[in-house]
C-alpha positions as CSV (number, residue, x, y, z in Angstrom):
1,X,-0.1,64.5,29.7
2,X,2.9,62.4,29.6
3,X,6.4,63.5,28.0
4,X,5.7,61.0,25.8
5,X,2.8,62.2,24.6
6,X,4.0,65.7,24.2
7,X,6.9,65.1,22.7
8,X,5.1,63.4,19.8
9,X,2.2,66.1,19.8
10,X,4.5,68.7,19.6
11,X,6.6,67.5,16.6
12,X,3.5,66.0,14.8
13,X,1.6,69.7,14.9
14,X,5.3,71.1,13.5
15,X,5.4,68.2,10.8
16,X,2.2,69.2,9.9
17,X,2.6,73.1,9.8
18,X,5.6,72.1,7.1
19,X,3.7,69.9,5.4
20,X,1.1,72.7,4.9
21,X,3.4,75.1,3.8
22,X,5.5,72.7,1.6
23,X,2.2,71.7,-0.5
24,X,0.1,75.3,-0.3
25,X,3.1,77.4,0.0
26,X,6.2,79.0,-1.2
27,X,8.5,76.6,0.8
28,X,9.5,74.5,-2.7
29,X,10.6,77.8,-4.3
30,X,12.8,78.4,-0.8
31,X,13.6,75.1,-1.1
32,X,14.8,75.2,-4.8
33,X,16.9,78.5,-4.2
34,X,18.6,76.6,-1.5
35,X,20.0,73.8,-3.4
36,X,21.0,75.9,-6.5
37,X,23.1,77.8,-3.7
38,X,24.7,74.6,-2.4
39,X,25.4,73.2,-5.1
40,X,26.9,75.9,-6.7
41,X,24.9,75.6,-10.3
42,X,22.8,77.9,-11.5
43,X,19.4,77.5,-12.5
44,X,19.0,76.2,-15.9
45,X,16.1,77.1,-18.2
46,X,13.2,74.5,-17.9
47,X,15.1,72.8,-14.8
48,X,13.0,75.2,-12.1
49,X,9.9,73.7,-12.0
50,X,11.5,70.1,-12.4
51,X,13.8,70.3,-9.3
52,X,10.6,72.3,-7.3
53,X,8.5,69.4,-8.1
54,X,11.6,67.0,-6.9
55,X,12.1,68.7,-3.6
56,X,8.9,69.0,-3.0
57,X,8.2,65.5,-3.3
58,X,10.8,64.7,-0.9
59,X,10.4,66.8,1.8
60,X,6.4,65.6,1.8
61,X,7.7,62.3,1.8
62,X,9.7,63.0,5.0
63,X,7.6,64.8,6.9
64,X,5.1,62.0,6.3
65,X,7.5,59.5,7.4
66,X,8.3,61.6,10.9
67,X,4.2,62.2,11.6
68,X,3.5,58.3,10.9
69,X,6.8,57.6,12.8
70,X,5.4,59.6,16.0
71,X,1.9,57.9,15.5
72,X,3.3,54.7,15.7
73,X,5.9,54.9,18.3
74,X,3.5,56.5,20.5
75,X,1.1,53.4,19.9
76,X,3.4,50.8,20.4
77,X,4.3,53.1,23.4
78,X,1.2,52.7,25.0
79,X,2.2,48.9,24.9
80,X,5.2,49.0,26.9
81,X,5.8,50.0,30.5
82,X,5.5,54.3,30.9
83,X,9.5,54.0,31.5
84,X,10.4,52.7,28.0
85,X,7.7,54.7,25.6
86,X,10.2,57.4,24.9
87,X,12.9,55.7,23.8
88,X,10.3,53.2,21.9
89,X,9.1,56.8,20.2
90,X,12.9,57.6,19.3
91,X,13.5,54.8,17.8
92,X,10.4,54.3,15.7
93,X,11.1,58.1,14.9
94,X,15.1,56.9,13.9
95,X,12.9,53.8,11.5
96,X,11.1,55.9,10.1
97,X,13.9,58.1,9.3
98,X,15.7,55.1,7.3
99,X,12.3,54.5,5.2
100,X,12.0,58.2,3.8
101,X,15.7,58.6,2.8
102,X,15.0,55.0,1.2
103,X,12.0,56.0,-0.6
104,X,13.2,59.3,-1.5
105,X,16.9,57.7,-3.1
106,X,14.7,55.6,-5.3
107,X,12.5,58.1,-6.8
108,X,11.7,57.7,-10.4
109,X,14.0,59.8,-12.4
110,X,11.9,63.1,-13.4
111,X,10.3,62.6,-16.9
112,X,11.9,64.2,-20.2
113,X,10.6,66.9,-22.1
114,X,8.6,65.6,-24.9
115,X,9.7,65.2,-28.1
116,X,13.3,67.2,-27.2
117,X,16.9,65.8,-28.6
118,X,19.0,65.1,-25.5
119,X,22.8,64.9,-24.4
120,X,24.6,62.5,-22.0
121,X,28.7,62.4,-21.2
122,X,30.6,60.7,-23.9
123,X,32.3,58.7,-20.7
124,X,30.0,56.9,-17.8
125,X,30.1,58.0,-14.9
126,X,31.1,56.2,-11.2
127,X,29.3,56.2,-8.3
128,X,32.3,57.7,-6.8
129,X,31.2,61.1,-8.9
130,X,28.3,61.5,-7.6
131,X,29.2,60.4,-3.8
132,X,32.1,61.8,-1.9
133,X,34.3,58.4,-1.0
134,X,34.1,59.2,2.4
135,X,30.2,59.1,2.2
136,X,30.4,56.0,1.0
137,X,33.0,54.5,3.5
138,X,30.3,55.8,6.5
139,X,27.8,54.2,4.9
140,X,29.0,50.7,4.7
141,X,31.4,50.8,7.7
142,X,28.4,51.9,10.0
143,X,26.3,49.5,8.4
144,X,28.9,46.6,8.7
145,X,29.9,47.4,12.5
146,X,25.9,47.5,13.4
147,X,25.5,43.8,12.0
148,X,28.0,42.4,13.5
149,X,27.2,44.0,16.9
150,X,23.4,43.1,16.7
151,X,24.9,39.7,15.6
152,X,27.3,39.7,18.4
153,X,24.3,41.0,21.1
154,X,21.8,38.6,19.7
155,X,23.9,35.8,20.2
156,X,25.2,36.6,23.9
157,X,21.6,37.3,25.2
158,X,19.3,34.9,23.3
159,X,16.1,35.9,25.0
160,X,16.1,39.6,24.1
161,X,17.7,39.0,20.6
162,X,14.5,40.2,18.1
163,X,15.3,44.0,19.2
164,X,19.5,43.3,17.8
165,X,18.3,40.5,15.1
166,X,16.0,43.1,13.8
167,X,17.8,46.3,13.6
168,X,20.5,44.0,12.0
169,X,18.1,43.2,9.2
170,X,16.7,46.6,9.1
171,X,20.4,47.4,8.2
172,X,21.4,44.9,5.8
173,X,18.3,45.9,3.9
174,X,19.5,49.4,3.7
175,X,22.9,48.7,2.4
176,X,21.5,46.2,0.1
177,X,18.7,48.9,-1.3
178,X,22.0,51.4,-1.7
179,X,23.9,48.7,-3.5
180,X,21.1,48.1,-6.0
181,X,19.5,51.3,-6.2
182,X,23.0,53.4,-6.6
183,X,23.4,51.1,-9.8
184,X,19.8,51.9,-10.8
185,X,20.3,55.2,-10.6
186,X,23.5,55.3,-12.2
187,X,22.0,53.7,-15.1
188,X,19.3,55.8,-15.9
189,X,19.0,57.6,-18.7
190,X,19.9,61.5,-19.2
191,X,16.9,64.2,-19.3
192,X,18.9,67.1,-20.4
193,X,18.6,69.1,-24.0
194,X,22.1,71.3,-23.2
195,X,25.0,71.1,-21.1
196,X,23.3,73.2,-18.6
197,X,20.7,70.9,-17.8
198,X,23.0,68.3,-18.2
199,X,25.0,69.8,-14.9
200,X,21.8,69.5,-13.0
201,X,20.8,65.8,-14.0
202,X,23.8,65.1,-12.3
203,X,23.0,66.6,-9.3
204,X,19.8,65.1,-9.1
205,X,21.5,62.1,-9.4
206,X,23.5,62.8,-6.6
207,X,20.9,64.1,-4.2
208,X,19.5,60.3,-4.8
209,X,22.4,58.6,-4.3
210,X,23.8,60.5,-1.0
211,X,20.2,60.5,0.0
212,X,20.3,56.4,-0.7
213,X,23.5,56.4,1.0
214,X,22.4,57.8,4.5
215,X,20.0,55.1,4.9
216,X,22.4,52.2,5.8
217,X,24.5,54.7,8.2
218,X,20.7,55.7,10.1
219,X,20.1,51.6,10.1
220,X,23.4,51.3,11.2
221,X,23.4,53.6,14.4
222,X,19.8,51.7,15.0
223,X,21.7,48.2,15.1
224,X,24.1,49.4,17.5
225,X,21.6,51.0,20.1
226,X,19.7,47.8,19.6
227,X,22.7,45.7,20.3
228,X,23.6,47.9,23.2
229,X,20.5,47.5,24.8
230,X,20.9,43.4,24.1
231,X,24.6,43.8,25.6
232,X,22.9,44.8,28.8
233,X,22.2,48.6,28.9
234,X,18.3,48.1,29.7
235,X,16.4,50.9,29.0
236,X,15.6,51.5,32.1
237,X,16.2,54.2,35.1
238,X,19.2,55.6,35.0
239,X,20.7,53.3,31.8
240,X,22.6,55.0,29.3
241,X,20.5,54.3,26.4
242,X,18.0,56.8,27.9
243,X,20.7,59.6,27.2
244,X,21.8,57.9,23.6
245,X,18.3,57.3,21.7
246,X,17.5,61.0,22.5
247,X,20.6,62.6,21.6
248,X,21.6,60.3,19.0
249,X,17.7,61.3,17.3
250,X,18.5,65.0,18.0
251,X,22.1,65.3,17.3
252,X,21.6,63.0,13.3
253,X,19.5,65.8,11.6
254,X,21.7,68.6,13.1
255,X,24.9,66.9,12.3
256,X,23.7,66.5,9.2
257,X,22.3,70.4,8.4
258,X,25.9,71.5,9.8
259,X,28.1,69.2,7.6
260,X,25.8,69.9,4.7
261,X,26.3,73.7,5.5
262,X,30.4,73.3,6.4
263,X,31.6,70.8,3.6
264,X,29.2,71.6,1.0
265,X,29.1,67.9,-0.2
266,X,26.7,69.0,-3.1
267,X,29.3,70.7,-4.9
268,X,31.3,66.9,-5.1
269,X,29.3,65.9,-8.4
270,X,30.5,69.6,-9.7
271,X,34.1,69.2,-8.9
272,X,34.2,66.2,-10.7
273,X,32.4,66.1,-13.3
274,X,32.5,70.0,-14.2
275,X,35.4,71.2,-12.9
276,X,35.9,74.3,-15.4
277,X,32.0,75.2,-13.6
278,X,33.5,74.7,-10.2
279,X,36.1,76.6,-10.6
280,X,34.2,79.7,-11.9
281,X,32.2,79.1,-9.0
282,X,28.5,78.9,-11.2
């Protein structure tokens, strides 16, 4: 067996063990105590099994994305020469990536309780409220530099240009889906029946949007290991891409875990838009 091959059996059987547990077992409920205690809300009546059916959702949603990520990379894998079928793996894996945290940002909103008066802000709310401003800076200055760098690779090596010309798509559709989808989102309608729930609509609202938002930055890094590799690091023996697409798949998640862990970017909707909540720490 190939490293290849056990690289994507490995993390398929773990995908699948979570996926197990996330739909017959009592990961949502871990999973809904961990984003009350990020965020820094407490639970509201009626807005348990709401945010458990959420999360849930999402995280089935990405650990299909990573088990028909592996399938496919390792098929397209068998297509190539044995020296490029890991990094073909990573970067299917890194694709696949982009399509969950699109598909989970554009969720439809959770339905209302029948029949039940609800409450919205006297005053709309900006995206800006729901996303820190550096967030959104990443996101569309990672997804600016990868375009023109796939534009940039694609140009100066015409013959290998679809693997540049595509990730450069790939991420212009990503910032495009944020763009639209963060106004979507925006503009949908309240849920909540008291100012409690109200506080977790808008957190919601934000896990969509900063979930929308890390699509065009994933794309992004894509586009600039595709134009690398069209600017002439080959992934081939000894080429530095064969360091960056693994580490670059490893370190994103991690990254990610420890910033949300460090920064606690959750809590940006709450300082915002309920600062007297923020302040008494709820």
């Amino acid at each position: 067996m190939d490293a290849t091959t056990a690289f994507a059996l490995l993390f398929g059987v773990l995908a699948l063990v979570a996926l197990g547990q996330n739909v017959f077992g009592a990961l949502p409920e871990r999973l809904v105590e961990r984003a009350a205690r990020l965020s820094g809300l407490s639970l509201a009546p009626g807005m348990r099994e709401v945010l458990r059916d959420r999360l849930a959702a999402r995280y089935s949603i990405g650990l299909l994305g990573v088990i028909v990520s592996l399938a496919a990379g390792w098929g397209v894998g068998l297509l190539v020469d044995p020296s490029q079928r890991l990094p073909v793996l990573l970067a299917a894996l890194l694709l696949g990536l982009v399509a969950t945290l699109l598909v989970n940002g554009l969720l439809p909103a959770p339905a209302p309780a029948p029949d039940a008066p609800r409450i919205a802000r006297g005053t709309a709310a900006r995206l800006g409220d729901f996303v820190p401003p550096y967030e959104l800076w990443i996101a569309r200055s990672v997804a600016i530099i990868g375009v023109l760098l796939a534009a940039a690779a694609a140009a100066g090596s015409p013959a290998a240009a679809w693997a540049p010309l595509g990730a450069g798509a790939l991420t212009l559709a990503a910032l495009a889906a944020f763009e639209l989808g963060a106004r979507r989102i925006l503009a949908r309608p309240s849920l909540a029946t008291s100012e409690a729930e109200l506080a977790w609509d808008d957190e919601i609202r934000s896990m969509d949007l900063r979930e929308l938002a890390a699509a065009p930055v994933i794309a992004g890094v894509l586009a600039v290991i595709a134009a690398l590799g069209g600017a002439g690091w080959r992934i081939s023996e000894g080429s530095p891409l064969q360091i960056v697409l693994p580490v670059a798949s490893i370190a994103i998640p991690v990254l990610q875990r420890l910033y949300d862990l460090v920064v606690l970017p959750q809590r940006h909707v709450l300082r915002r838009l309920w600062p007297t909540a923020a302040r008494a720490g709820r």
